[in-house]
C-alpha positions in Angstrom: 51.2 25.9 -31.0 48.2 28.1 -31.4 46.0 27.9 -35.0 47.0 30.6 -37.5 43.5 31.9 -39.2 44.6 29.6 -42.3 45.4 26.4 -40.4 41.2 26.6 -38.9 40.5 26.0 -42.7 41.9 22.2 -42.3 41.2 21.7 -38.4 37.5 22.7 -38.6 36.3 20.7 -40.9 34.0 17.6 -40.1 36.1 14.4 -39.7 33.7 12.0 -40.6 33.9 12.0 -44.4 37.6 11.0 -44.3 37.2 7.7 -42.1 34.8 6.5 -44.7 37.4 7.2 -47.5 40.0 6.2 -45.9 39.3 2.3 -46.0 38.9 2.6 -49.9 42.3 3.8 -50.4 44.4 2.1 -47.3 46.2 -1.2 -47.2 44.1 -4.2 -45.4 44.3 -4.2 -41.8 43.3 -0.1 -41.4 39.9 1.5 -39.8 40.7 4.9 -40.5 43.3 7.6 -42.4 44.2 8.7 -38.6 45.0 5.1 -37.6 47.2 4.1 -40.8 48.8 8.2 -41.1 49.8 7.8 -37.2 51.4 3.8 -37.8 52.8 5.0 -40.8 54.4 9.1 -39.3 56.0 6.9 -36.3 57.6 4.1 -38.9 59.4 6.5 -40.8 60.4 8.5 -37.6 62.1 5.3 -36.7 63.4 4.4 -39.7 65.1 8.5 -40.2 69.1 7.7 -39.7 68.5 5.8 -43.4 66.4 8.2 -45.0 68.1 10.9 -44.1 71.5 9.5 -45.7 73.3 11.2 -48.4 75.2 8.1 -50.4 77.4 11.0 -51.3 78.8 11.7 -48.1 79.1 8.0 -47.4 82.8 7.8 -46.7 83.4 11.0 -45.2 80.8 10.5 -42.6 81.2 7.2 -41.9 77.7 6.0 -43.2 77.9 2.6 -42.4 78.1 2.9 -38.8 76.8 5.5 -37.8 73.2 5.2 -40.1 73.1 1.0 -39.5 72.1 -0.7 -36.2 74.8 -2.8 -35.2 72.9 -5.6 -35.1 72.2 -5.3 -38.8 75.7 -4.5 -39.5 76.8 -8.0 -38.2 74.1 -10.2 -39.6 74.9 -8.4 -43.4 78.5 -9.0 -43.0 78.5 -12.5 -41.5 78.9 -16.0 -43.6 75.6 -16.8 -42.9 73.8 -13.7 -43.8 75.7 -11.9 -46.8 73.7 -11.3 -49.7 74.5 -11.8 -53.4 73.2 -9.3 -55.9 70.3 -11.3 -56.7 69.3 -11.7 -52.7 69.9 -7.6 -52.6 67.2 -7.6 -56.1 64.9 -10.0 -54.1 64.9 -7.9 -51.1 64.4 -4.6 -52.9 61.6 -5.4 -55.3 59.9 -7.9 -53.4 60.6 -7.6 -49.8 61.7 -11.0 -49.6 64.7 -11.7 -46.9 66.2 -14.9 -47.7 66.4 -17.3 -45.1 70.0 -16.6 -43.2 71.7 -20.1 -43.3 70.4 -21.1 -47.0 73.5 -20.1 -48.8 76.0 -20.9 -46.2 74.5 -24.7 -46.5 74.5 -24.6 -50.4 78.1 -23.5 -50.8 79.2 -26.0 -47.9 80.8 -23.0 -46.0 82.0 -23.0 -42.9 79.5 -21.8 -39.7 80.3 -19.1 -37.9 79.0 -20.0 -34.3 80.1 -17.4 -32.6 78.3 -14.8 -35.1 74.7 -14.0 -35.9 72.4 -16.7 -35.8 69.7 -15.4 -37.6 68.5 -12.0 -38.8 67.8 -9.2 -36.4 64.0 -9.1 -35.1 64.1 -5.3 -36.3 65.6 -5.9 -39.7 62.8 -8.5 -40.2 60.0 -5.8 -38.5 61.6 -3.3 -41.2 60.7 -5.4 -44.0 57.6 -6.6 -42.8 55.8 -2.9 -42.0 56.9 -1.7 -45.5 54.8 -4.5 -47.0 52.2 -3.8 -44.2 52.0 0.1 -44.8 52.0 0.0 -48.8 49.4 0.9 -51.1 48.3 -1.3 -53.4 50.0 -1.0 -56.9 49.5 -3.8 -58.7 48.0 -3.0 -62.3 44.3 -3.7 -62.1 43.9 -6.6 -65.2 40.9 -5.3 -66.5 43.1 -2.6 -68.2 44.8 -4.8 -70.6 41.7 -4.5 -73.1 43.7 -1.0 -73.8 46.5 -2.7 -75.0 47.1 -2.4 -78.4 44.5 0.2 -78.7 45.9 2.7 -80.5 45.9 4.5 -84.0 49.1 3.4 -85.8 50.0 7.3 -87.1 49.1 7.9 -83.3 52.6 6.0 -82.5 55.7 7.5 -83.5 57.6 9.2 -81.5 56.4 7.5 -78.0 58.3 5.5 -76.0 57.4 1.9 -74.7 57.3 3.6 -71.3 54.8 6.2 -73.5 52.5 4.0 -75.3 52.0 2.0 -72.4 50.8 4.9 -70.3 48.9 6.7 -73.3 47.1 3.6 -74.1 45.8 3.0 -70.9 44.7 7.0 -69.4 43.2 7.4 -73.1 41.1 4.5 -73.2 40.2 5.3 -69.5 39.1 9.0 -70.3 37.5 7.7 -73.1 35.2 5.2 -71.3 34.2 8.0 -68.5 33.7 11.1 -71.5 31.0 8.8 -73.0 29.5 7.2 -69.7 28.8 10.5 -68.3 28.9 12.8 -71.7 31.9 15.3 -71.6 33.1 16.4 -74.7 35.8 18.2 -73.1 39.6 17.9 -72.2 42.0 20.7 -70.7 45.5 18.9 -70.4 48.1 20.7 -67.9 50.9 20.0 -68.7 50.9 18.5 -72.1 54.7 18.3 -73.4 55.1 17.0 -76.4 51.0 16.4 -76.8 51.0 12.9 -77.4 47.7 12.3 -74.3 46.5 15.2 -76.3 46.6 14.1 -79.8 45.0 10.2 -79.3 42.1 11.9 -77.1 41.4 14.2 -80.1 42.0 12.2 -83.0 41.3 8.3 -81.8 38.6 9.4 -79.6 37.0 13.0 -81.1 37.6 15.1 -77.9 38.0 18.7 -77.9 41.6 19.1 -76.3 43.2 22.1 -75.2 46.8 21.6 -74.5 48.3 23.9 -71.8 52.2 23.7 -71.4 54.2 26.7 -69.0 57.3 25.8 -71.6 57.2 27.2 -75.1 59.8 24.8 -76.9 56.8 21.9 -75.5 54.3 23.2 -77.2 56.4 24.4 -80.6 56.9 21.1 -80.7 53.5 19.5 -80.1 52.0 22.0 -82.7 54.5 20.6 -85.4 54.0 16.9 -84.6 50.2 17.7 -84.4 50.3 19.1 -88.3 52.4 16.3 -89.6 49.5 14.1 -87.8 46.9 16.1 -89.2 48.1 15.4 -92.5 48.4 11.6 -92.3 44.9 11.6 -90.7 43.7 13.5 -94.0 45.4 11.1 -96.2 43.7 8.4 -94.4 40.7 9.9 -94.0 40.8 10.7 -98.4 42.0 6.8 -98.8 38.9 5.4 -96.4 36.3 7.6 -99.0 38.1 6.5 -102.4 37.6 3.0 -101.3 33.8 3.6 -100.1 33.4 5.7 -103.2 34.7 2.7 -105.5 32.6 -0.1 -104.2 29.4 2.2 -104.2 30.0 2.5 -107.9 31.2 -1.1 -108.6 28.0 -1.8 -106.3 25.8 0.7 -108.6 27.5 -0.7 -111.5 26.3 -4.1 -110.8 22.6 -3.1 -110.0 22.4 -1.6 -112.9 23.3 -4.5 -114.9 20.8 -6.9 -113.2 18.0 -4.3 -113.2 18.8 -3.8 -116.9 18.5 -7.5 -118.0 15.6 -7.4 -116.0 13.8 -4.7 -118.4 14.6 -6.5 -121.4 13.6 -9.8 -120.2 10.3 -8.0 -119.3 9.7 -6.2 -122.7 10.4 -9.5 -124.5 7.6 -11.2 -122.6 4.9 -8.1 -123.1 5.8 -8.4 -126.8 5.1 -12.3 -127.2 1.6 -11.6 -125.4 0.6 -9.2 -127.7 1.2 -10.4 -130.9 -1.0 -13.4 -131.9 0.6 -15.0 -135.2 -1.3 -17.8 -137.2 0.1 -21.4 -136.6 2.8 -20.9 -139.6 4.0 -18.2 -138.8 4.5 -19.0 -135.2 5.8 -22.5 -136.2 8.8 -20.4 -138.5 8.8 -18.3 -135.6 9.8 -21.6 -133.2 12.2 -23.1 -135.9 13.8 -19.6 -136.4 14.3 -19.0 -132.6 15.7 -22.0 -132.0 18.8 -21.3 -134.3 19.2 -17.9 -134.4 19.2 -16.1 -130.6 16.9 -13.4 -129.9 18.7 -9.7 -129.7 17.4 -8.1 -126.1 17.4 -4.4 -125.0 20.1 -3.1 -123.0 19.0 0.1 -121.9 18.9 0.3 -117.9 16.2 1.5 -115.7 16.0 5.3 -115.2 17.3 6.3 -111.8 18.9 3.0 -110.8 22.5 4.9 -109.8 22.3 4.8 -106.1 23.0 8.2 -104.7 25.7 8.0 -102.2 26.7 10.6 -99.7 30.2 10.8 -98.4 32.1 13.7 -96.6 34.5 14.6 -99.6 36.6 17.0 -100.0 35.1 19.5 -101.6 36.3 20.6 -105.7 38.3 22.9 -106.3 37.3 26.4 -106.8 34.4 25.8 -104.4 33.5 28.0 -101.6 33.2 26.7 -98.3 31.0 27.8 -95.6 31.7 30.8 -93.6 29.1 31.0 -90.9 31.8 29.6 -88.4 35.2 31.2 -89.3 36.8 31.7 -86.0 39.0 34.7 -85.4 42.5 34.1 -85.4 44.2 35.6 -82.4 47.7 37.3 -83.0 50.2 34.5 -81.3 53.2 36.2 -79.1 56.3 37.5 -80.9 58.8 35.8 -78.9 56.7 32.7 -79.1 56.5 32.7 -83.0 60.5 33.5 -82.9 60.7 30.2 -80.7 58.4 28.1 -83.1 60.5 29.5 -86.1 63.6 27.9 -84.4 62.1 24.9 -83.2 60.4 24.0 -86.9 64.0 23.9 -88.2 64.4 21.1 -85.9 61.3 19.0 -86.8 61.4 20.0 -90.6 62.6 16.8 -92.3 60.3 14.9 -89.6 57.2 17.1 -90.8 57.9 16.9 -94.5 58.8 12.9 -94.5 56.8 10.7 -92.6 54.1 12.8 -93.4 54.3 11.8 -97.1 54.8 8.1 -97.5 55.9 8.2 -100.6 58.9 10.6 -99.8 60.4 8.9 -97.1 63.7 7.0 -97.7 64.2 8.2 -101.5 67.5 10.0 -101.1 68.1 13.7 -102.2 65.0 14.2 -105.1 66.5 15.9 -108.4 66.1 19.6 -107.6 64.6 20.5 -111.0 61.7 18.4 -111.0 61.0 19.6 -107.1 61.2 23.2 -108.7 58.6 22.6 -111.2 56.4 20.5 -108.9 56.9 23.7 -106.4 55.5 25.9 -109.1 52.3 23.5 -110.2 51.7 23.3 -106.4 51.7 27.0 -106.3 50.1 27.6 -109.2 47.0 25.1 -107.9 46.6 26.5 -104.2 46.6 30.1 -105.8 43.8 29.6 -107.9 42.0 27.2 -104.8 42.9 30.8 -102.8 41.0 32.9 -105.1 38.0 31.6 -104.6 38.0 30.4 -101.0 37.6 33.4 -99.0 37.4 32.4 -96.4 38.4 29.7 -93.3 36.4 26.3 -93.2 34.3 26.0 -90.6 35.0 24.3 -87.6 34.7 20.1 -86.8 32.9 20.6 -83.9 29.1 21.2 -83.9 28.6 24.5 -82.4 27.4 28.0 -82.8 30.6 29.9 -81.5 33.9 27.9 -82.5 37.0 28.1 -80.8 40.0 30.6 -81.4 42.5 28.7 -83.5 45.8 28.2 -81.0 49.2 30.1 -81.6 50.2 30.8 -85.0 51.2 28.0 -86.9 55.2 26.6 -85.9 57.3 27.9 -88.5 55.4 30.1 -90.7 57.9 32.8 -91.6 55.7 34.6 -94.3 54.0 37.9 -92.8 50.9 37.8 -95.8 48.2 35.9 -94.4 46.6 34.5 -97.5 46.4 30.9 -96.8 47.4 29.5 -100.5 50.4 31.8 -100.2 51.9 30.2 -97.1 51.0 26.8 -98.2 54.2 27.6 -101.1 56.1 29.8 -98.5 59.6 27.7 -98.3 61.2 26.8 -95.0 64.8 27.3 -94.7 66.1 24.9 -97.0 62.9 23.8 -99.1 60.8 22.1 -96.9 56.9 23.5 -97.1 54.8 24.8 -94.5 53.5 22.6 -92.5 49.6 21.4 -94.2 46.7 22.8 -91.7 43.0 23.2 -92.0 42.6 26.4 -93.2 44.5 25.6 -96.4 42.9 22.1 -96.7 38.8 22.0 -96.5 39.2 17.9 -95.8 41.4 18.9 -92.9 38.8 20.9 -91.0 36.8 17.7 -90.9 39.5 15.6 -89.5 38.9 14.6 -86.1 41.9 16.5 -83.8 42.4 19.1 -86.6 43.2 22.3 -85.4 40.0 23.3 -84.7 39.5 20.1 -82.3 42.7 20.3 -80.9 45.2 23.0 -79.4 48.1 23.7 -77.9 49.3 27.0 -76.2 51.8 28.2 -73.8 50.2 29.4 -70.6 50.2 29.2 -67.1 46.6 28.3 -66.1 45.0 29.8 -62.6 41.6 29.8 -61.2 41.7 33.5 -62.3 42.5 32.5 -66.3 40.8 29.5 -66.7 37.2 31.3 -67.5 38.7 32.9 -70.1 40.7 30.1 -71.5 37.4 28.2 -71.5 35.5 30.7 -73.2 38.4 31.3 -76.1 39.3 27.5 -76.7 36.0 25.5 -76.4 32.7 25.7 -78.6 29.4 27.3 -76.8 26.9 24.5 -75.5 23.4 26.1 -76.5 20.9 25.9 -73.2 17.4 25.2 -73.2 15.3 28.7 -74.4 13.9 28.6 -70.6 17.3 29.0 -69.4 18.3 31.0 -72.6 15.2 33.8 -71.0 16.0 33.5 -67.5 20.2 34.7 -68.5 18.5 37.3 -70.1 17.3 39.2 -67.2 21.2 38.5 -65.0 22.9 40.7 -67.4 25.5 38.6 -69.6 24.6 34.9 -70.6 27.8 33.1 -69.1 29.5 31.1 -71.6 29.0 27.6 -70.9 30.9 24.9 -72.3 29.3 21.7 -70.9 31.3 18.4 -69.4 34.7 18.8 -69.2 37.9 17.0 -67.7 41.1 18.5 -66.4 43.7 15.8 -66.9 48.1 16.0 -66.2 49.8 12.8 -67.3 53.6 13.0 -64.5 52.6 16.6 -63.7 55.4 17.4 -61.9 55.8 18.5 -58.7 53.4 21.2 -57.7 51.4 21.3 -60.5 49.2 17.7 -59.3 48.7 19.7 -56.2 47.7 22.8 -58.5 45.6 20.5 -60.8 43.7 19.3 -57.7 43.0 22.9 -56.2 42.1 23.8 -59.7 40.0 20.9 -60.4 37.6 21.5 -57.6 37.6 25.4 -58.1 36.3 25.4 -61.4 33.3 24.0 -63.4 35.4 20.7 -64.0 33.3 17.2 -64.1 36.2 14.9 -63.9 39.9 14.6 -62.7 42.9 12.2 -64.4 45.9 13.3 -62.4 49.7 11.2 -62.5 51.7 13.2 -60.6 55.4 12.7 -60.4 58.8 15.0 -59.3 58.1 15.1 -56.1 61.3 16.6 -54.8 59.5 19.7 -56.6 56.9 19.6 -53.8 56.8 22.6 -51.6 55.5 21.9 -48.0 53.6 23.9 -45.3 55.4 22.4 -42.2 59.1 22.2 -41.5 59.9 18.7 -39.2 59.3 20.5 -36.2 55.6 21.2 -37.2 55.7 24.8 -37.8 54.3 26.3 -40.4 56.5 27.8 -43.4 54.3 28.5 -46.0 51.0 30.1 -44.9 49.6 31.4 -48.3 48.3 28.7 -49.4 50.5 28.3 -52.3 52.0 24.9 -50.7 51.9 21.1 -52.6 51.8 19.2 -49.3 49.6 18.5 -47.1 46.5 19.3 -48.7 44.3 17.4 -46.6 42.6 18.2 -43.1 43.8 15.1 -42.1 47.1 15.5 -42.5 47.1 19.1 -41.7 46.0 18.1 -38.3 49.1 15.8 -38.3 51.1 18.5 -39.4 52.3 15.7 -41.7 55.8 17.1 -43.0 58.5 14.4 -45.6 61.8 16.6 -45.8 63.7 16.9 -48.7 65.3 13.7 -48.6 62.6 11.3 -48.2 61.0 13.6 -51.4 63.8 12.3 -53.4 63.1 8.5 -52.3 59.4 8.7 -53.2 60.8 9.3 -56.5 62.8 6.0 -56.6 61.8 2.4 -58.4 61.8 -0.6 -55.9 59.8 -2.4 -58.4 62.0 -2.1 -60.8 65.5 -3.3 -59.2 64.6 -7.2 -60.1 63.9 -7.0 -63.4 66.6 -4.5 -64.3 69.2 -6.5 -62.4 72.6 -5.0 -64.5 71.3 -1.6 -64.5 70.9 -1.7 -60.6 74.1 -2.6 -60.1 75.4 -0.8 -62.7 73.5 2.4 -60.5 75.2 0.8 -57.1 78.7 1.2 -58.7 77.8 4.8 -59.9 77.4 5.8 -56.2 80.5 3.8 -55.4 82.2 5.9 -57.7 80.7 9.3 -56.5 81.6 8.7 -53.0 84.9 7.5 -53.3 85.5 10.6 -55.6 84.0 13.3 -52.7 86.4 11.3 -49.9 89.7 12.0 -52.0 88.8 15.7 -52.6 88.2 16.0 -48.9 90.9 14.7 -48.4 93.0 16.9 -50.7 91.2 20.2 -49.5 89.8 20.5 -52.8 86.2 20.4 -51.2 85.2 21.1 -47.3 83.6 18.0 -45.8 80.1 17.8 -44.2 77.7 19.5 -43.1 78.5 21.6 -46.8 77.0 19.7 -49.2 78.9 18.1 -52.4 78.8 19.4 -55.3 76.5 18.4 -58.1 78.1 16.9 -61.1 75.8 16.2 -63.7 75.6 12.8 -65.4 78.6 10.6 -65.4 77.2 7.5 -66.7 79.9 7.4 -69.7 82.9 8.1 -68.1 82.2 5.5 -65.5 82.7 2.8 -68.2 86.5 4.2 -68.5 87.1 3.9 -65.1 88.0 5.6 -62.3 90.9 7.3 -63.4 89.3 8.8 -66.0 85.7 9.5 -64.4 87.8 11.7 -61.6 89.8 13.4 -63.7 86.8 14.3 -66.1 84.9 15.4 -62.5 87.6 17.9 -61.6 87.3 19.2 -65.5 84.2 19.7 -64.6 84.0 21.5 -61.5 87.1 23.7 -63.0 89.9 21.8 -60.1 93.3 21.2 -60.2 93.7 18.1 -62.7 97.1 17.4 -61.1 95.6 17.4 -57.6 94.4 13.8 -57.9 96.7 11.8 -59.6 95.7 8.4 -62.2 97.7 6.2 -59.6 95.9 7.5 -56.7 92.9 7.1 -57.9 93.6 3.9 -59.3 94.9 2.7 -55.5 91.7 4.1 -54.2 89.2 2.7 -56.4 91.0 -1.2 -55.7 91.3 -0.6 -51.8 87.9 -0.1 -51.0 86.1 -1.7 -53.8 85.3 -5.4 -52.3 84.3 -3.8 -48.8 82.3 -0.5 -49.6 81.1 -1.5 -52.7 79.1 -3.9 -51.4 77.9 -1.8 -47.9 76.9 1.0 -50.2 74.2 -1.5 -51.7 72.9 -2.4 -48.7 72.6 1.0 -47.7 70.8 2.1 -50.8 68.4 -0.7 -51.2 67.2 0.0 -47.7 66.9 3.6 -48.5 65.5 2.4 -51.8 62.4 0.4 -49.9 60.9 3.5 -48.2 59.9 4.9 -51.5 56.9 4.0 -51.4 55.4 4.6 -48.2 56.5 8.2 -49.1 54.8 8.5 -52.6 51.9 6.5 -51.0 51.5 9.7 -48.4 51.4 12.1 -51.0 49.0 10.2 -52.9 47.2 9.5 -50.1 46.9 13.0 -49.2 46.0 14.1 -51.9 43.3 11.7 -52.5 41.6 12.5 -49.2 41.7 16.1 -50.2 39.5 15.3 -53.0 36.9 13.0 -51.1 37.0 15.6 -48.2 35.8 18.7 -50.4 34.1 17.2 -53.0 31.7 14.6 -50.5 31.1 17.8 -48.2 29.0 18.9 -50.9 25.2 18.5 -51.8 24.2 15.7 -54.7 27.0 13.7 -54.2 25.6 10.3 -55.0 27.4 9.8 -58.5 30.5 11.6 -57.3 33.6 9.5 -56.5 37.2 9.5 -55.7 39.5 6.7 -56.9 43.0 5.7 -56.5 43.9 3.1 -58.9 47.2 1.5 -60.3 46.7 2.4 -63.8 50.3 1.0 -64.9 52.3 -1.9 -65.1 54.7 -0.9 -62.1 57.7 -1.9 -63.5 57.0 -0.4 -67.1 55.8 3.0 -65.6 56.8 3.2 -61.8 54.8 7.1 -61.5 51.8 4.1 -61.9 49.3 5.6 -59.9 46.0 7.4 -60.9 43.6 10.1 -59.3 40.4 9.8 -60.6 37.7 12.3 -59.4 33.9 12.7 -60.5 31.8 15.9 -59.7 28.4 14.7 -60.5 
């Protein structure tokens, strides 16, 4: 097939640098990318009647013959070699085959002679080149010193799944930012903000959260001002307690240096008075009965001065050589935020107040007077603050504040006002740092940290630079030298682009991005691949030519033509690690697609559905109605996709479900765990591919000797299965 002018862009370029990488990122026993990509494309060509199954379609296609080797058929079905759930767990999560006459001995069951005699040489080469052709994800242990790391108001609201994955990427961006000094952090893909929140507030990173979906970042900027607030609290409680021990400290110093004084003015009096031997005889007899009265007056200055970053009194100004300007947020975006703050109002007002969560309804008179002192207090602070405080991070241009704040009815923009605006049903305004002064000094404030809703290309991402991150000042050399180009361009220094499960396309985005733009480091977790677009169909021709594709990315595999299908996208998404350890819930999940085929077969059957090649229909989850049986689950199905409910009777069903349940139920296991076991030789070629990408464009360039590609297993597998980290240094 002759080169389209866009495919020479991955053919021509020079093969060396990918051999070298290759070894860092391939399982033992591989020279090269080529070697282990053309092992691994002619595995899974072999292995396509099972990845290519639909579980769905099991009965009505005849799945067990027609996608399982005979061979394998028999040994699974004889004495010797059937498998009891835990041999299926075994199998799945660690690749391990039992032995095929173990549990036949141990149960004293009878041989079959004329049957099996062990398992299939192919069944046992299956296992053994999924082991051979995996990447390694076991979690590196030198990780675990970010267990436990984080801020306690950090917390709520995360998962375990959450923690466990915040904890980690944070403390690892953390540790690069201050080895190779970026202050910096654009994070694609945000959600809810929690990466976003610990990098700013735990660590004192400027953050800019970038989410395509406006009800994601509504909801980050609430959770972020409830945060704020419990940071400031914090913050106040850490100074009061400085602030008292300096005094009691001063306090006690001045006490010691005043007993001091007096002791010393006592002894300059003796020496200069010289009394005759009477009278300093009465003076000995006196003194010894009657004690001597001392000064008490301290030592001028002896109140240590101590400097502490306080919130400033009321009525004082505060700076305004740094007020940023406050861009006008999006009308349909405040009308989201409005909606969405309904949602998080009791949240916001409680937690972030400890002293108002769990009291009941509060009497509704004493709120209305506290209300009005409240009001009365910011209005007078408002009169004489004109103006915003200036911004927590050192620089001469600060950053444009992000969208307006999430659900701040009130049109008047005087900041005291807002502060007594009344949500809905009484709840304030969430606290920010342009009503507070302390807050602007909070670490992730605001100012620090923000989220938007945006879809970021190479095109924007100048501009979102140049709006949302402080000015670095250059040397006055440089300074001169942009004098005479026209235009100083704004440079912002060290910066990372990080996506914690970017789904999808977006990695692939993240990665094009990353080494398009003025980016020093890379933290990509992608995840979703059945999102992925692809350039090649199977029969290597190319479908998508504009460049706009997720997969491949690499020259490598673009010479390969490398190409996964949409079904073995959907296994790259599955857990093999996980099967083991969540034992019930895997054979819950088995019975689930019991249930799901059975169901398509008697709508075939009843022409309430055409058979393959149409594909079924999707229902949605079912997990619930599963646990009433499956009676109920069909008739709730053909609710749902607006059927007949007299079509399928309660006793068909019923007759159904008990004839093929001992039989199919346990052939549809063995079916999906095989299925289950290619996942990740799938994710591992997106990774991979991904990876080499990265080492290909970035190691083709000059001053590469601190520049690096990494592909570590960041997670605990089973915790977070999406456990795999890109890490990428421009240097």
């Amino acid at each position: 097939m002759d080169s389209t002018p866009d495919e020479s862009i991955y053919m021509d370029q020079d093969p060396v640098h990918h051999d070298d990488a290759g070894r860092s990122f391939l399982p033992p026993g591989f020279d090269s990318m080529e070697q282990y990509l053309g092992t691994l494309q002619e595995f899974l060509h072999q292995c396509e009647p099972i990845t290519n199954l639909m579980i769905v379609d099991y009965f009505t296609t005849n799945s067990w013959e027609t996608r399982m080797p005979q061979d394998w058929r028999d040994a699974f079905e004889s004495p010797q070699g059937k498998l009891s759930s835990l041999d299926l767990m075994e199998l799945v999560s660690l690749g391990k085959l039992r032995e095929y006459k173990s549990s036949v001995a141990a149960q004293g069951a009878e041989h079959d002679a004329s049957g099996p005699q062990d398992w299939p040489g192919s069944l046992k080469d299956f296992v053994r080149m999924i082991k051979t052709l995996s990447i390694n994800r076991t979690l590196d242990p030198d990780y675990s010193k970010f267990k436990d790391t984080l801020d306690i108001h950090l917390i709520p609201g995360m998962s375990p799944k959450k923690l466990h994955e915040v904890e980690i990427l944070s403390g690892l961006m953390a540790s690069y930012s201050k080895q190779h000094g970026i202050g910096s952090v654009i994070d694609l893909g945000a959600g809810q903000g929690y990466l976003s929140r610990v990098l700013a507030f735990q660590h004192q990173l400027c953050v800019l959260g970038v989410d395509s979906n406006t009800i994601q970042t509504c909801g980050a900027q609430t959770t972020q001002k409830r945060t704020e607030k419990l940071f400031v609290n914090k913050t106040r409680n850490k100074q009061n307690s400085a602030k008292k021990k300096a005094q009691k400290q001063a306090k006690a110093k001045d006490n010691k240096d005043s007993k001091d004084t007096s002791k010393s003015k006592g002894q300059e009096q003796q020496q200069q008075q010289q009394p005759s031997e009477d009278q300093t005889a009465t003076s000995s007899s006196s003194s010894s009965s009657v004690p001597q009265e001392t000064s008490s007056t301290a030592c001028p200055g002896s109140e240590p001065t101590l400097t502490l970053p306080s919130c400033p009194p009321s009525g004082s100004a505060p700076s305004t050589s740094s007020r940023p300007e406050q861009p006008t947020s999006r009308p349909e975006e405040d009308e989201t935020c409005q909606k969405i703050s309904k949602k998080f109002k009791t949240e916001a007002g409680s937690s972030a107040s400890g002293s108002d969560s769990g009291q009941g309804a509060p009497n509704k008179k004493s709120n209305s007077n506290s209300r009005k002192k409240k009001t009365k207090k910011n209005t007078a602070a408002a009169k004489s603050t004109t103006s915003t405080i200036p911004s927590a991070i050192n620089s001469s241009v600060a950053p444009a504040t992000p969208v307006e704040s999430v659900g701040n009815e009130s049109s008047n923009n005087d900041p005291a006002t807002n502060e007594a605006v009344e949500i809905q049903s009484g709840t304030k305004a969430p606290m920010d740092s342009s009503i507070d002064p302390q807050m602007a000094q909070t670490p992730g404030s605001n100012f620090q940290l923000q989220h938007i809703t945006h879809t970021i290309t190479a095109a924007t991402l100048p501009t979102l630079l140049k709006e949302h991150f402080p000015k670095i000042s250059k040397p006055s050399t440089v300074q001169h030298m942009s004098d005479h180009h026209g235009e100083e361009e704004h440079d912002v220094g060290r910066w990372t682009l990080c996506g914690l499960h970017a789904c999808g396309d977006l990695t692939s985005n993240m990665v094009k991005l990353f080494l398009e733009s003025s980016a020093t480091c890379l933290f990509s977790v992608g995840c979703c691949y059945h999102w992925i677009t692809e350039r090649y169909d199977k029969d290597g021709r190319v479908v998508l030519n504009d460049g706009s594709h997720g997969f491949p990315l690499s020259s490598v595999f673009n010479t390969r033509k490398a190409h996964l299908g949409d079904h073995a996208k959907m296994i790259a998404c599955q857990s093999p690690e996980r099967w083991l350890p969540y034992q019930k819930e895997s054979e819950d999940a088995i019975h689930g697609h019991y249930f799901r085929a059975l169901l398509h077969k008697l709508m075939v059957e009843k022409g309430l559905y055409p058979g393959p090649p149409v594909i079924a229909p999707v229902l949605g989850r079912m997990g619930k109605h599963r646990l009433k049986g499956f009676p109920h689950y069909l008739a709730t199905a053909l609710q749902r996709l607006k059927m007949p409910a007299e079509a399928i009777t309660a006793e068909e069903a019923q007759l159904a479900y008990d004839t093929f349940l001992e039989r199919d139920l346990y052939r549809i296991g063995i079916l999906w765990a095989l299925r289950t076991m290619l996942g990740p030789l799938f994710e591992g070629m997106i990774l991979l591919d991904r990876a080499m990408h990265l080492h290909e464009t970035i190691m083709s360039r000059a001053n590469t000797k601190t520049a690096s590609v990494q592909l570590v297993a960041g997670f605990d597998v089973v915790e977070s299965p999406r456990n795999m980290i890109l890490i990428a240094l421009k240097d």
